[in-house]
Steps between C-alpha positions, in 0.01 A plus 500: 500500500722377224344251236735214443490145437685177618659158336721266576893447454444254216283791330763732525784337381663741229350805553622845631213672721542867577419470919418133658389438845616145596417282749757243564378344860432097498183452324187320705599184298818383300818721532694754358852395338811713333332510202146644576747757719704553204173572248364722769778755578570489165215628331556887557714761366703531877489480751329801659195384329485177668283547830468165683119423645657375833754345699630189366739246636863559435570104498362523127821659418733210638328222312678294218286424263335116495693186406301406204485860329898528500509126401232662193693758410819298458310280268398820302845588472627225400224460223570912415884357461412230277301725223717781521801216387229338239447822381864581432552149324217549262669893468822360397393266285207674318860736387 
């Protein structure tokens, strides 16, 4: 037996485990999108210390990612586009 310990893709978000065991099939309520994938297989140093818990449909692969996230993350850019040229203004003319 191997002590270990489990949390969630939100939880992991920006850290670097040594071995994770990750279980990517449709959860008994909600759903699993390219992000949560994304956190998940992400979260180790490579991939031969990424064991998956069990079969999983392939279909998760193939999905775009929802309407209103990529209509979000345009929005973000666009605001990331703004300050980056507000920031240059005030650059210039702080000279």
């Amino acid at each position: 037996m191997t002590p270990a310990y489990a949390f969630t893709d939100y939880r992991a978000q920006g850290q670097t485990l040594p071995c994770v065991v990750v279980d990517i099939a449709t959860p008994p309520s909600g759903g699993l999108n390219l992000f949560n994938l994304y956190v998940a297989l992400s979260r180790s140093a490579g991939r031969s210390t990424i064991p998956l818990l069990r079969d999983f449909d392939d279909d998760i692969f193939q999905k775009s990612h929802c309407n209103d996230l990529l209509v979000e993350d345009d929005r973000l850019e666009e605001e990331n586009n703004k300050t980056c040229k507000w920031w240059t203004f005030l650059k210039r003319n702080s000279e």
